[in-house]
N, C-alpha and C positions, 0 to 999 in steps of 0.2 A: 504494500500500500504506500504509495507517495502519499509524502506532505508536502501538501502546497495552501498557502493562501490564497484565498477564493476572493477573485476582482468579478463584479459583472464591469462590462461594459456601459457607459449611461442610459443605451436605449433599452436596454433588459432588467431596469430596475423594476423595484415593485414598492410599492408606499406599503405602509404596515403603522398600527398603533402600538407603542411602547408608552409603561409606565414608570417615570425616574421622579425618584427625589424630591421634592421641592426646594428645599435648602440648596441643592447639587445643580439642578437645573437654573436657580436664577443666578448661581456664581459663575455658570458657562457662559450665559448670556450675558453677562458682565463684562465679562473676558474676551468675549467675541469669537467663545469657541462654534464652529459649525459642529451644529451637535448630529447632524446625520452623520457626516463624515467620521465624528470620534464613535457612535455608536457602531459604526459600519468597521472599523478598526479596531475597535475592542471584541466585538463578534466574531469577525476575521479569527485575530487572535486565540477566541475558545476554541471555535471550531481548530487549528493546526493543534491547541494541548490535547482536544479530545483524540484529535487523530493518531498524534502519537501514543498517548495511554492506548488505547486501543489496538494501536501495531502490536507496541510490549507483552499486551495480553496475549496477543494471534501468538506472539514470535517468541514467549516466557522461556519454554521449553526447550526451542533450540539453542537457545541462547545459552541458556543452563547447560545445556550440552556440550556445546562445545566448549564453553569453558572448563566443565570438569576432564572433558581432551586434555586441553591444554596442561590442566593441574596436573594430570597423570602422566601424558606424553612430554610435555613440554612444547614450544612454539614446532610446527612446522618449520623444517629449512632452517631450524635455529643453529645447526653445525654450520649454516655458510654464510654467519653473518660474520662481517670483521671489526664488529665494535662492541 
């Protein structure tokens, strides 16, 4: 599974209602944050941790696996490193 951060392009957008804050939302607007764009970037954001937690989980075991390789065999090709 890649992780990738999810861009639409601007004609594939979609309006949607969120509810934020009130304390939070009149300090953005203060600030002159555009608040689609930091919502749209903080979302971004979960969705790539979700995707990764979720690789970890698919890939737990192999991972486990090979490292216990490792622990017992040692590195692969580790005889023809020179450092």
């Amino acid at each position: 599974m890649r992780m990738t951060i999810v861009d639409s392009p601007p004609s594939t957008r979609k309006a949607t209602n969120v509810s934020l804050g009130a304390n939070l939302l009149a300090e953005a607007k203060a600030l002159r944050i555009n608040i689609s764009q930091a919502a749209e970037a903080g979302l971004s954001q979960a969705v790539a941790a979700k995707r990764a937690e979720l690789w970890l989980q698919a890939n737990l075991e192999a991972l486990e696996s090979s490292n216990a390789h490792v622990e017992r065999e040692g590195l692969p090709l580790a005889r023809h490193r020179q450092f």
